[in-house]
TORGURO-499278 format. One record per residue (C-alpha): x, y, z; residue number from 1; residue in one letter. Coordinates in Angstrom, 2 decimals. Layout:
TORGURO-499278
+---------+---------+---------+------+------+
|      c1 |      c2 |      c3 | resi | resn |
+---------+---------+---------+------+------+
|       X |       Y |       Z |  NUM |    A |
...
+---------+---------+---------+------+------+
This chain:
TORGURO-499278
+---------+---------+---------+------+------+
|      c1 |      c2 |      c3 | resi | resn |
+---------+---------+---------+------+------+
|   -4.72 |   -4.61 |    6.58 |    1 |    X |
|   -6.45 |   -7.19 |    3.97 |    2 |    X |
|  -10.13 |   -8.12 |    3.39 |    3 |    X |
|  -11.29 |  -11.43 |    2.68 |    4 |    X |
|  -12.43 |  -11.34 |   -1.21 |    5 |    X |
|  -14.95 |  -14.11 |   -2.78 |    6 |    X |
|  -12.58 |  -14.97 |   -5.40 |    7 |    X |
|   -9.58 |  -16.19 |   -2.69 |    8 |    X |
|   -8.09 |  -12.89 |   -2.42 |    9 |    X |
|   -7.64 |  -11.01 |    0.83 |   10 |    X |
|   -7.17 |   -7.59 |    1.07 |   11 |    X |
|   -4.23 |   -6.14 |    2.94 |   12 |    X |
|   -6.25 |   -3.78 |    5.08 |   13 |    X |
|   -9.44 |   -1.36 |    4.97 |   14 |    X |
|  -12.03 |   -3.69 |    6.10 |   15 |    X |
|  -10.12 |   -5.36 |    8.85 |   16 |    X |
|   -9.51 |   -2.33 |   10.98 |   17 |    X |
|   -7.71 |   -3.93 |   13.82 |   18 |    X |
|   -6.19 |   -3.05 |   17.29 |   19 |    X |
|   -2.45 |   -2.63 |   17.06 |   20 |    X |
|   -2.28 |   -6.74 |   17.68 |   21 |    X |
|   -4.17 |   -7.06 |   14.49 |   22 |    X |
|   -1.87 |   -5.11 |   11.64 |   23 |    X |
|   -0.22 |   -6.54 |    8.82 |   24 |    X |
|    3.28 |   -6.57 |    7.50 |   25 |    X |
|    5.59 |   -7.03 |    4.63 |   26 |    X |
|    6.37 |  -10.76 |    4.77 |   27 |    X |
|    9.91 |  -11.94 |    3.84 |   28 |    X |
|   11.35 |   -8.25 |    4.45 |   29 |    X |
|   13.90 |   -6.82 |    6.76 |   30 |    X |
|   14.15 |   -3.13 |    8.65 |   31 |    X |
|   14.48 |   -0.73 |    6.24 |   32 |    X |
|   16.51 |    1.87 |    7.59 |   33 |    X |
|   15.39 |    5.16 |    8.86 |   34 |    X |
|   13.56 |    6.94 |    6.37 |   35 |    X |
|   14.77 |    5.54 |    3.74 |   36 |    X |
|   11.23 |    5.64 |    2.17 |   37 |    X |
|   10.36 |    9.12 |    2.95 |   38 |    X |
|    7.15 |    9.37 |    1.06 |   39 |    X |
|    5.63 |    6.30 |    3.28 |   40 |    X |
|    2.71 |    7.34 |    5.61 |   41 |    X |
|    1.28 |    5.26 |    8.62 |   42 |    X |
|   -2.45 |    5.85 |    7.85 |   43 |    X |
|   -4.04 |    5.87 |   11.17 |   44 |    X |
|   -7.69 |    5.72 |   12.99 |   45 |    X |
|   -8.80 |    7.05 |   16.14 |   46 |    X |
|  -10.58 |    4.58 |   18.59 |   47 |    X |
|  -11.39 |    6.66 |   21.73 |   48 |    X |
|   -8.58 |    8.14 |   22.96 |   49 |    X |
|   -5.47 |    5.81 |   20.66 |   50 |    X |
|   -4.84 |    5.78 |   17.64 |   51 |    X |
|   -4.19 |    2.64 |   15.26 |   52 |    X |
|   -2.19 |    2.35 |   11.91 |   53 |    X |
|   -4.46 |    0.66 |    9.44 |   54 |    X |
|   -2.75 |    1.12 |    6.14 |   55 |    X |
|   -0.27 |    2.83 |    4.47 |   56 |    X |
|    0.08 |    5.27 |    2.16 |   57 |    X |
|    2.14 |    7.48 |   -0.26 |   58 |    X |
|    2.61 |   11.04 |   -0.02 |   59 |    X |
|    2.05 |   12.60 |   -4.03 |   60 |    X |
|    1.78 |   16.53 |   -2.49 |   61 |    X |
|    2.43 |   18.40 |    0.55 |   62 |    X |
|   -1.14 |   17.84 |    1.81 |   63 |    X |
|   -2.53 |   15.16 |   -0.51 |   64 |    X |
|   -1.59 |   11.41 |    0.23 |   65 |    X |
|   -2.57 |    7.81 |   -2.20 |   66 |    X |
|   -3.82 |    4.49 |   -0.71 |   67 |    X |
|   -5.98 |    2.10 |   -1.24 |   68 |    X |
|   -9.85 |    2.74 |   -1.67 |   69 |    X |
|  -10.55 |   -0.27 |    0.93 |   70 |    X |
|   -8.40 |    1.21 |    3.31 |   71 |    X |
|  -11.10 |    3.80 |    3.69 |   72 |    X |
|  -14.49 |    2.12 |    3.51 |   73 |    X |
|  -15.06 |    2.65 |    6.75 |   74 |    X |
|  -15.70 |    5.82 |    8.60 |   75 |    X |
|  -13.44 |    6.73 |   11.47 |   76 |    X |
|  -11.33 |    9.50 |   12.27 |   77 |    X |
|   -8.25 |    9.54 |   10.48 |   78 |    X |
|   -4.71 |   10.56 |   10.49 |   79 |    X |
|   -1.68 |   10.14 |    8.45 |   80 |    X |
|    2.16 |   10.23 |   10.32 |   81 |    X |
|    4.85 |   10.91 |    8.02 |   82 |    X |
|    8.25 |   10.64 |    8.65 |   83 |    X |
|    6.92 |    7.38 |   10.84 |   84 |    X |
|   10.24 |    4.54 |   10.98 |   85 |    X |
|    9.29 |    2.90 |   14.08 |   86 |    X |
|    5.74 |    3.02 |   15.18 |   87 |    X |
|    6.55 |    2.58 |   19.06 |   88 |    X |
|    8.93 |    5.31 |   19.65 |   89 |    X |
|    8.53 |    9.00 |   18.81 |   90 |    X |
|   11.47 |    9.70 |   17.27 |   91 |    X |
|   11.11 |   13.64 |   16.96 |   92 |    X |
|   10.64 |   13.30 |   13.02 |   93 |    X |
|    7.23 |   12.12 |   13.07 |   94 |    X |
|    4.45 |   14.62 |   11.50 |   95 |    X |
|    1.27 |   14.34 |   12.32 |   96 |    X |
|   -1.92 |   15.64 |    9.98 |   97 |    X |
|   -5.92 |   14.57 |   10.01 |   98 |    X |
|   -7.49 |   14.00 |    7.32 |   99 |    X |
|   -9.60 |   16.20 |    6.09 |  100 |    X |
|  -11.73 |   14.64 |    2.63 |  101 |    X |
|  -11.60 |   11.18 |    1.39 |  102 |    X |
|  -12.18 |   11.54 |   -2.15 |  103 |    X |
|  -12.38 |    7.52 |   -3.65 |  104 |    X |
|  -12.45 |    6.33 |   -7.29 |  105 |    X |
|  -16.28 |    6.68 |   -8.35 |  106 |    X |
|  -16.16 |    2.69 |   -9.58 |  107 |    X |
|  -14.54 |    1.55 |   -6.75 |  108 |    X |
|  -16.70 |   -1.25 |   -5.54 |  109 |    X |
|  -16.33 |   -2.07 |   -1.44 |  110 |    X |
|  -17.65 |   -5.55 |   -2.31 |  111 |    X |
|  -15.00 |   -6.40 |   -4.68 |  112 |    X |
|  -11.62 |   -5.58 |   -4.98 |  113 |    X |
|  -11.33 |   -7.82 |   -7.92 |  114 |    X |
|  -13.03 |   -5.54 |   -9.85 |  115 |    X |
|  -10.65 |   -2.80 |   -9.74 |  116 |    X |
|  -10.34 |    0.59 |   -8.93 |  117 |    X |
|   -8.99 |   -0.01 |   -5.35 |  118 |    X |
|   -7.37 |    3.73 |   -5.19 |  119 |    X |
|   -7.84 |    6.75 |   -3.16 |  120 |    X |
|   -6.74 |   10.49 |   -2.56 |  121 |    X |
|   -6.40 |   11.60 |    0.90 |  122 |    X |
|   -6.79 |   15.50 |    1.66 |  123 |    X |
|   -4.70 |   16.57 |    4.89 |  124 |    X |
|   -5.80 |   19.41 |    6.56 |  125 |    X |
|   -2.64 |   21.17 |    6.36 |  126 |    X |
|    0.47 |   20.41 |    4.29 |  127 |    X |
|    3.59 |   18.53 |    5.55 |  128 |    X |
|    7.01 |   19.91 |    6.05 |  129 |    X |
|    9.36 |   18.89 |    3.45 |  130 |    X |
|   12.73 |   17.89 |    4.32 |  131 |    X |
|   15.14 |   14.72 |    4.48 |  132 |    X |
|   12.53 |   13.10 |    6.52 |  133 |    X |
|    9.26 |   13.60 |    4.54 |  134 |    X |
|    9.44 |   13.92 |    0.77 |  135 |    X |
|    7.12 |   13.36 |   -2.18 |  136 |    X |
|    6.72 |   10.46 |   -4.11 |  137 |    X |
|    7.45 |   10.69 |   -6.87 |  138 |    X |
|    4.72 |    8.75 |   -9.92 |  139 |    X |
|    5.40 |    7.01 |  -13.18 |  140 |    X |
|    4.40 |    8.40 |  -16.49 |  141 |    X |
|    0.45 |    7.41 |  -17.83 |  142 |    X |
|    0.57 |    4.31 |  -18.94 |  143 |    X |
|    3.96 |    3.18 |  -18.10 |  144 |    X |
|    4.00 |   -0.64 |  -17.46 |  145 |    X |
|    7.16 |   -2.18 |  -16.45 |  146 |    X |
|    8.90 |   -5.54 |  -17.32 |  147 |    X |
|    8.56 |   -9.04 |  -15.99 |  148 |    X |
|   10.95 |   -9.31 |  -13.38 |  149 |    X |
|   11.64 |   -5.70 |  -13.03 |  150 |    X |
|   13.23 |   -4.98 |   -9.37 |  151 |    X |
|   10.76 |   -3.41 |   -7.05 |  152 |    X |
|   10.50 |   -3.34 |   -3.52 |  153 |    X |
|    7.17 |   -3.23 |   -1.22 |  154 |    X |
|    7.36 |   -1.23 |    2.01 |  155 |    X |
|    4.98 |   -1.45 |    5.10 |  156 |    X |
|    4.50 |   -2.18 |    8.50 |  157 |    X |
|    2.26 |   -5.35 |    7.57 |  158 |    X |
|    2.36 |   -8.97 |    9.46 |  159 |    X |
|    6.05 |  -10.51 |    8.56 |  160 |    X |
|    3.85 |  -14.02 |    7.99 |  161 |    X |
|    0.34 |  -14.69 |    7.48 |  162 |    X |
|   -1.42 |  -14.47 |   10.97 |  163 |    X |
|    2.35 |  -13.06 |   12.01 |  164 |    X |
|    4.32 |  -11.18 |   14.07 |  165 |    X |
|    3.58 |   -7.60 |   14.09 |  166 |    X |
|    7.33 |   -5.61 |   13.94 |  167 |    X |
|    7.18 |   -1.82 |   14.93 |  168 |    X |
|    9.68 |   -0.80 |   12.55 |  169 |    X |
|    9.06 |    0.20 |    8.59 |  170 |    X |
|    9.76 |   -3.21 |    7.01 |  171 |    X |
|   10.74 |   -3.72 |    3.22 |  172 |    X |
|   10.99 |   -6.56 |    0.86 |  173 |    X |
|   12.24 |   -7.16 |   -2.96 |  174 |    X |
|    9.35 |   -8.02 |   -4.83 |  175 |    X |
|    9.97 |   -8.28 |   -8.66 |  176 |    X |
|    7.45 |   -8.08 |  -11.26 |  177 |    X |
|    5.16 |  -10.22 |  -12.83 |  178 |    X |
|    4.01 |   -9.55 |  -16.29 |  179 |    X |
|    0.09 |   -9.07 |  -16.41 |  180 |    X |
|    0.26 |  -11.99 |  -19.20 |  181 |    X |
|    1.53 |  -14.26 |  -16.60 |  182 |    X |
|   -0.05 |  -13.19 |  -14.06 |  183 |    X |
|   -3.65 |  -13.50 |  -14.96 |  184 |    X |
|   -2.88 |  -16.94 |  -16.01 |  185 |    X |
|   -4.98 |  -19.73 |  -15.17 |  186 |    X |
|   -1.98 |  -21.12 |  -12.84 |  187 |    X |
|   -1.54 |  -17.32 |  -11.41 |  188 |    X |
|   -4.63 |  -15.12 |  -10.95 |  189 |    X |
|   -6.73 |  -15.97 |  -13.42 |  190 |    X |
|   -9.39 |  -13.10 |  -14.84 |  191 |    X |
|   -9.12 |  -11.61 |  -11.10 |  192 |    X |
|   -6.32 |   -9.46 |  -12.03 |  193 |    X |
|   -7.04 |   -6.69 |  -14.27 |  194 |    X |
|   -4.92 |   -4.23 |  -16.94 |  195 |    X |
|   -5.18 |   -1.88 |  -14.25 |  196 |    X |
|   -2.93 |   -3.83 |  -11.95 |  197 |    X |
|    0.25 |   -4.48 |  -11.15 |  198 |    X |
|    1.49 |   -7.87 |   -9.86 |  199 |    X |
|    4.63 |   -8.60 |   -7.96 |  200 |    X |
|    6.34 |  -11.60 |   -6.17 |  201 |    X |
|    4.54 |  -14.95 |   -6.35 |  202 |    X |
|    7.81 |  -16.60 |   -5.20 |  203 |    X |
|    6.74 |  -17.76 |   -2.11 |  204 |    X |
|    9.17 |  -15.98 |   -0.34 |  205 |    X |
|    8.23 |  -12.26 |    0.08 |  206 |    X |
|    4.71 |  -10.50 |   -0.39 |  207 |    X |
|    3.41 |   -8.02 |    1.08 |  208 |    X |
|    0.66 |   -8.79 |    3.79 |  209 |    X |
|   -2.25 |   -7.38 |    6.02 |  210 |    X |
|   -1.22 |   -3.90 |    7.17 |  211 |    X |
|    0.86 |   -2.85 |    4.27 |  212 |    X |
|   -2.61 |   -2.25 |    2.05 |  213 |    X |
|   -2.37 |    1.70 |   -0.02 |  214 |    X |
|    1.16 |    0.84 |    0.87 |  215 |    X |
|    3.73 |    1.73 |   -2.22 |  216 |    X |
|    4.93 |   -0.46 |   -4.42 |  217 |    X |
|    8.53 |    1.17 |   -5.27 |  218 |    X |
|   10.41 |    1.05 |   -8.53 |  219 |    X |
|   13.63 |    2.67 |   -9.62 |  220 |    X |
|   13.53 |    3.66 |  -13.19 |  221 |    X |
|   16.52 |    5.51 |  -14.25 |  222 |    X |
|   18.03 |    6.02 |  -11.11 |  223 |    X |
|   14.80 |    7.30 |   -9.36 |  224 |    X |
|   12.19 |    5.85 |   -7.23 |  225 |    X |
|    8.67 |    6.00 |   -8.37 |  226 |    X |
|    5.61 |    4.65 |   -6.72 |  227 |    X |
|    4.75 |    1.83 |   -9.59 |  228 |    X |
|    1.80 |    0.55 |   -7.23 |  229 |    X |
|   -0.64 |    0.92 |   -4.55 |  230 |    X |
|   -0.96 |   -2.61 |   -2.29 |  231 |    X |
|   -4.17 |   -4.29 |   -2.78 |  232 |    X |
|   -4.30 |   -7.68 |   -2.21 |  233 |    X |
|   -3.22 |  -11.00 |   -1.45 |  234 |    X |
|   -3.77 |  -14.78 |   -1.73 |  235 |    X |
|   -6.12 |  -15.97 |    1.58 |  236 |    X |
|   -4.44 |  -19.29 |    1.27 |  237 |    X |
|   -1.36 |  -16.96 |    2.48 |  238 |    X |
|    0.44 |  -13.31 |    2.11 |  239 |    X |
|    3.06 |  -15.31 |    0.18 |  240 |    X |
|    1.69 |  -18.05 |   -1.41 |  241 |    X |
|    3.14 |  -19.52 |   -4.46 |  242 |    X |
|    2.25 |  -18.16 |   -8.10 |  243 |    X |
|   -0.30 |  -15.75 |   -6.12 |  244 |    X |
|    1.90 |  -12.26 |   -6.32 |  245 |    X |
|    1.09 |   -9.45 |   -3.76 |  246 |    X |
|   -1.53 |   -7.32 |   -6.62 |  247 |    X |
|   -1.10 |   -3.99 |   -6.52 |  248 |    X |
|   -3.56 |   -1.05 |   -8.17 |  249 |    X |
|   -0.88 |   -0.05 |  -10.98 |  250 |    X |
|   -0.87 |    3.86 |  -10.22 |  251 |    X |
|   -0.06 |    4.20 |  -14.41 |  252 |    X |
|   -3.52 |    3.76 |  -15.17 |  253 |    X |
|   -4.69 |    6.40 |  -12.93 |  254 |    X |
|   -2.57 |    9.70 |  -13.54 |  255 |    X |
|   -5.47 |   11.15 |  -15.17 |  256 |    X |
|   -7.89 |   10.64 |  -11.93 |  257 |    X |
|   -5.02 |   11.57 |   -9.75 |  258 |    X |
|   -4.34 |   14.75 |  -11.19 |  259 |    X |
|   -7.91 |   15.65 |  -11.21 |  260 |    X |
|   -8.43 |   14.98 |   -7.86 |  261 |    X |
|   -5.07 |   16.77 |   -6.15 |  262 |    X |
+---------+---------+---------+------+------+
C-alpha cells in the first residue's frame, strides 16, 4: 500500500490499510510463476474475523521477516503468509505465522518517508519451514551500491495501474536502476531521495505501486538473487510516472541495524 507524502510522493502501503479492493500492485508486470520468489511474504492484518494483505515483505531468517517501517505504523494484528503465489486460493504451500514484535528503525519518522529510514524487522512467533517453497533471502554486502541500469526486478501483489486492478497472483516487473546521481536530480527526485535509497524504473512503463510497499527489490549479482531494496515509495502523480522511479530503502545501508536487530 502507499501513503500520500508532502513532497509528491506516495507511499506504497502502511498508512493506507485497505480492504482487499484497496491493495496495490506491481504496475507493468506479469505472473510470476509459482514461487519463483520464495523469500516474498504477504504481510497481512486482521479486521474482525478476515484477514487483509497490506504489504509485503522479505523473509532474512526462519522467524524474522524485512518491510517497510510505514507498513507498520499502525497497530493491528498481524500475520505474514509465506509460500503465498495466489492470494485467492490455498494452494497447500502457504505458511502461516503472527507476528510477534515489530521492532522499527529508531529515526524512522511516520510523517515523512522522505526522510529516510523507512525499514523494519518483523519477529514471527515461530520459525518457517524451509523448503522449495519458502527460502531466505538472501542480502547484499554493507554498502554495496549497484550500477545505473543494473537489471532488477520488483515483486508484489500491488495495483497493476495507479487506482488499478487488483490481480490475486504474485506479480513481477523489470525495473532497472537508477543511479542516486540521477536520480536525485532536479528533473528526477530532487533532495527527496537520499544515499540511503535505492531508485529503480522511471521509464514510465513499470513501477511498483500501492500494495507492493516492504516488498523486495531483487537483484542478481553473480548468479544469485539478493534483496537490493525494500519498496517505499512512489510518484502521486502515478505508480509509473516518468523520471519518478519506484524508491526503494537500499537494504546496503542497513546491514549493521539488521543484524542487530535479528
Amino acid at each position: 500500500m502507499l501513503r500520500l507524502l508532502v513532497l509528491a510522493a506516495l507511499v506504497l502501503c502502511g498508512q493506507c490499510y485497505e480492504d482487499a479492493e484497496g491493495n496495490e500492485r506491481v504496475v507493468g508486470g506479469s505472473n510470476s510463476a509459482q514461487n519463483a520468489w520464495p523469500w516474498q511474504i504477504s504481510l497481512q492484518y486482521q479486521s474482525g474475523s478476515s484477514w487483509y494483505h497490506t504489504c509485503g515483505g522479505s523473509l532474512i531468517r526462519a522467524n524474522r521477516v524485512m518491510t517497510a517501517a510505514h507498513c507498520v505504523d499502525r497497530v493491528y494484528n498481524f500475520r505474514v503468509v509465506l509460500g503465498e503465489h495466489n492470494l485467492s486460493v490455498n494452494e497447500g504451500r502457504e505458511q502461516y505465522i503472527s507476528v510477534s514484535k515489530i521492532v522499527k528503525h529508531a529515526s524512522w519518522n511516520s510523517n515523512s518517508v522522505a526522510s529516510g529510514y523507512d525499514i523494519a524487522i518483523l519477529h514471527l512467533a515461530s520459525s518457517a519451514t524451509l523448503n522449495s517453497y519458502v527460502k531466505l533471502a538472501t542480502l547484499p554486502s554493507s554498502g554495496a551500491v549497484l550500477a545505473h541500469n543494473y537489471a532488477c526486478t520488483v515483486t508484489g501483489w500491488g495495483r497493476t495501474s495507479t487506482g488499478g486492478s487488483l490481480p490475486s497472483i504474485l506479480q513481477q516487473a523489470p525495473l532497472p536502476v537508477v543511479a542516486h546521481s540521477t536520480c536525485s536530480s532536479s528533473s528526477y527526485w530532487g533532495s527527496t531521495v537520499k544515499t540511503t535509497m535505492v531508485c529503480a524504473g522511471g521509464n514510465g512503463a513499470q513501477a511498483g505501486c500501492n500494495g507492493d510497499s516492504g516488498g523486495p527489490l531483487n537483484c542478481a549479482v553473480s548468479g544469485v538473487y539478493q534483496v537490493h531494496g525494500v519498496t517505499s515509495f512512489v510518484s502521486s502523480s502515478g505508480c509509473n510516472a516518468y523520471q519518478k522511479p519506484t524508491v526503494f530503502t537500499r537494504v546496503s545501508a542497513y546491514i549493521s541495524w539488521i543484524n542487530a536487530n535479528i
